[in-house]
C-alpha positions as CSV (number, residue, x, y, z in Angstrom):
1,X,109.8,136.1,123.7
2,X,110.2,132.5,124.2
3,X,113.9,132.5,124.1
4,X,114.8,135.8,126.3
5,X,112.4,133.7,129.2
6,X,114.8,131.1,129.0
7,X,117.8,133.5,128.8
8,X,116.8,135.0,132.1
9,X,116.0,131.6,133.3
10,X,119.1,130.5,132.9
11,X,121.0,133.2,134.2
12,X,119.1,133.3,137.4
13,X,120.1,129.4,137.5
14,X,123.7,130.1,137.6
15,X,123.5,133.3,139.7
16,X,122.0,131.2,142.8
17,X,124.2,128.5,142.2
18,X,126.3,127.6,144.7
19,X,129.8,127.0,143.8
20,X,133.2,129.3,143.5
21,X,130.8,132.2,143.5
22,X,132.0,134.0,146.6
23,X,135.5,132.0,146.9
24,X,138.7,134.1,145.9
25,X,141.6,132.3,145.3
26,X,145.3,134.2,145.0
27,X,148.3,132.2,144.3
28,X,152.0,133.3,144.3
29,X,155.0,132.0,142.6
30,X,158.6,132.5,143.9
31,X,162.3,130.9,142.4
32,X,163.3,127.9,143.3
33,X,166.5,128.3,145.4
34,X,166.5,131.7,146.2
35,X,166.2,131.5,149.9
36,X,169.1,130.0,152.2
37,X,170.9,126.8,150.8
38,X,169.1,123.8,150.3
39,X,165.4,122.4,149.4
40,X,164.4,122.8,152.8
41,X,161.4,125.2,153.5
42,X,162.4,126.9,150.1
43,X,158.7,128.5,148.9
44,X,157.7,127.9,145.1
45,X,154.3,129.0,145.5
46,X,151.7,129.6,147.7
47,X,147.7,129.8,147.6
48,X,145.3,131.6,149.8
49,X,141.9,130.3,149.2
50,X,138.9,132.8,150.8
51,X,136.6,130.2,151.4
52,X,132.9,131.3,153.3
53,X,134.3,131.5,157.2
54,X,137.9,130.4,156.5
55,X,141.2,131.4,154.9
56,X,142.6,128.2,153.7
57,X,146.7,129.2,152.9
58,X,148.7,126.0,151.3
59,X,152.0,126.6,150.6
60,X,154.5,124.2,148.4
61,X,158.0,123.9,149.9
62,X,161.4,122.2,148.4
63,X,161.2,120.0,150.9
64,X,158.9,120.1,154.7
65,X,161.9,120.2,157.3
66,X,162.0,121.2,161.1
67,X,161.1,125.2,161.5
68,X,158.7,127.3,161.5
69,X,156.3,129.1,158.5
70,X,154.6,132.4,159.2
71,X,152.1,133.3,157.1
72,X,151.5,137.8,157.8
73,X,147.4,138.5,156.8
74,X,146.3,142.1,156.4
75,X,142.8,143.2,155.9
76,X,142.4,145.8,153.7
77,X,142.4,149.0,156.0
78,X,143.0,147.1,158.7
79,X,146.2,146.1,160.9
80,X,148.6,143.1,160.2
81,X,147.7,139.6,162.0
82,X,150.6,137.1,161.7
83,X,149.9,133.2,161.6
84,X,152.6,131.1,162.8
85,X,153.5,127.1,163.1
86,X,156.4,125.3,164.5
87,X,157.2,121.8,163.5
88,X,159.7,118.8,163.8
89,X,160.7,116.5,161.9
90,X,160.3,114.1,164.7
91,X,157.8,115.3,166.4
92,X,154.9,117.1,164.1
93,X,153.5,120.1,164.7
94,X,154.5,122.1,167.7
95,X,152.6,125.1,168.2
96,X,149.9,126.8,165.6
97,X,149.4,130.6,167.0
98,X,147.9,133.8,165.3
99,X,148.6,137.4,166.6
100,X,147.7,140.7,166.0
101,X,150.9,143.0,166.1
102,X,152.7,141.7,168.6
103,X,149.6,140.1,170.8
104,X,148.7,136.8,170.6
105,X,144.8,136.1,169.8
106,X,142.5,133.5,170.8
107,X,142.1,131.5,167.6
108,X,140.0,128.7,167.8
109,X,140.2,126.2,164.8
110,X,143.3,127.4,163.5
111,X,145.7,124.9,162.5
112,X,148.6,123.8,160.2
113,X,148.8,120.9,158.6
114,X,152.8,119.7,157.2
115,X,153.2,117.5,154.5
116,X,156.3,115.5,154.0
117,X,155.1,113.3,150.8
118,X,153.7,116.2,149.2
119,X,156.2,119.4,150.2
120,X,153.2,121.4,151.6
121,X,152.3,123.1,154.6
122,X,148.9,124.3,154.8
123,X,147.3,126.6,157.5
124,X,143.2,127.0,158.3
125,X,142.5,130.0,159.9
126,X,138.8,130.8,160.4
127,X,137.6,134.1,159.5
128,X,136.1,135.3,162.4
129,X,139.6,135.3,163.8
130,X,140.4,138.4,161.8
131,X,138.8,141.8,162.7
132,X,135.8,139.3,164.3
133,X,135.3,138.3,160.6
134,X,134.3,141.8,159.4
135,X,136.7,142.5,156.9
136,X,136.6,142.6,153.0
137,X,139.6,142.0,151.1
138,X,142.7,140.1,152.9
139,X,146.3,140.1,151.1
140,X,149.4,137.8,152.4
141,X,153.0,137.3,152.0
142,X,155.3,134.4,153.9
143,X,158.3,133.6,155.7
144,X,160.0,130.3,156.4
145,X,162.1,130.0,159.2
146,X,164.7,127.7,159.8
147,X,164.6,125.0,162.9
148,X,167.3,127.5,164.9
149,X,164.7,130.9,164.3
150,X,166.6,132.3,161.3
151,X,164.7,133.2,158.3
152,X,165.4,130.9,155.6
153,X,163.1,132.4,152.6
154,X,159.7,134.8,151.7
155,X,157.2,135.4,149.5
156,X,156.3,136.7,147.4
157,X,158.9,139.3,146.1
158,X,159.1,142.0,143.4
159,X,161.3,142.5,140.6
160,X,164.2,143.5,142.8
161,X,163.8,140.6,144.9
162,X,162.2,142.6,147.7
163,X,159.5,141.1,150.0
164,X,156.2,142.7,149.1
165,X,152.7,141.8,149.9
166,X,150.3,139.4,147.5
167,X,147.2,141.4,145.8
168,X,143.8,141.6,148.0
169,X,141.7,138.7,147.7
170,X,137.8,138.9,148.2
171,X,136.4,137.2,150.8
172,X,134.7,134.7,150.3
């Protein structure tokens, strides 16, 4: 009797501790090179950690160049938002902005951050600026875009090499 008391002890222990209980993370991989020519905004991989109140998306580039990296969020059952930064090399980040469809939504506390010593860029977009925070599950997919607009490469892709949206990831 002893020993099932401390069972049940213990596992009420690690059920209210808190921890990665209530975080999802989702990475994706993608080739090396398979985007436009050159290490430049070229995606390997990217993570979207569902953290309580924020989506935290890091994504590892070739190399962090002038352009842009849009970063499309869909709730499950719910419509598309698109989160989008601008940067140059000379000058940092240009413009952070999140829509829904094609209009623009008040976001406040999203930002990017670009990395030149590591090859990341990571976005912060807070939860409550998707569906007011009332969602579920979110999935993702990216596109880098060159300095001049152009797309330069996505992610993730399937077996044909066709852009396709990550699995849903839990909210944290």
């Amino acid at each position: 009797m002893r020993s099932l008391s401390a069972v049940i002890a213990a596992a009420v222990l690690v059920m209210s501790t808190p921890g990665s209980a209530g975080a999802a993370t989702k990475t994706v991989k993608d080739d090396a090179d398979d985007g436009a020519p050159g290490p430049a905004l070229d995606i390997s991989a990217a993570t979207l950690d569902s953290k309580q109140g924020v989506l935290k998306i890091r994504i590892e580039v070739g190399q962090v160049d002038s352009g842009g990296m849009l970063v499309y969020l869909q709730p499950k059952g719910g419509a598309e938002y698109r989160a989008s930064s601008d940067y140059d090399a000379n000058e940092g980040t240009l413009d952070n902005t999140l829509y829904k469809g094609n209009a623009k939504v008040a976001c406040k506390g999203l930002n990017a951050a670009w990395n030149t010593g590591k090859g990341t860029v990571s976005l912060r977009v807070p939860a409550t600026c998707i569906d007011g925070g009332d969602y579920d599950k979110v999935r993702f997919k990216l596109l880098s875009e060159k300095a001049n607009g152009s797309d330069n490469d996505f992610a993730p892709e399937d077996n044909k090499g066709y852009w396709k949206w990550s699995p849903y990831v839990a909210r944290g």
